[in-house]
C-alpha positions, 0 to 999 in steps of 0.5 A: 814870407813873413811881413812886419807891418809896424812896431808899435811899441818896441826896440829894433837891434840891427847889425848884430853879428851872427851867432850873437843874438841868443846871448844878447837876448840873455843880456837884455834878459828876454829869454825867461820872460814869458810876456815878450815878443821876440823874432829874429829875423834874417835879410828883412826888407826894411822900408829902403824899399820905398822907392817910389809911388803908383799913380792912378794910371798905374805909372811908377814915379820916382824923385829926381836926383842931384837936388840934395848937395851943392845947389849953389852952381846950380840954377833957380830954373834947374833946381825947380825941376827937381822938385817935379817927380818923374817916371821910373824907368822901363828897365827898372820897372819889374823890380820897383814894382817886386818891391811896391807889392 
């Protein structure tokens, strides 16, 4: 599995629909170009596979949810709670961590 750890001095182009990326690598005028790096790449992970965090016990922790949006019903005391990371669940474990490796 091809891995792309950062890209430091670049452009990403997503969402292009098939059968478009040779003729807007011409666009750009990257096909002749010697000098350029160019991958084209299918399905690749992207960091929305950071969902969580190792702990030094080897616990996986997550956020919580529902503190993004209407906090004004919601109490001081409860609100306070979700500052606090918790664990991920067990059936949820396998693929958090297929995702972490």
């Amino acid at each position: 599995m091809l891995n792309i750890d950062e890209i430091q001095n670049g452009i990403v182009i997503d969402h292009i629909k098939a059968g478009t990326a040779v003729g807007l690598m011409e666009l750009l005028g990257i096909t002749g170009n010697k000098t350029a790096n160019v991958a084209l790449i299918q399905n690749a992970r992207s960091h929305k596979a950071d969902c969580g965090r190792k702990t030094g016990t080897g616990k996986l922790m997550r956020a919580k949810a529902f503190k993004s949006h209407i906090l004004s019903k919601k109490s001081t005391k409860r609100k306070r709670g979700f500052r606090q990371e918790t664990e991920i669940a067990a059936a949820d474990r396998k693929v958090i961590k297929s995702r972490l490796a």
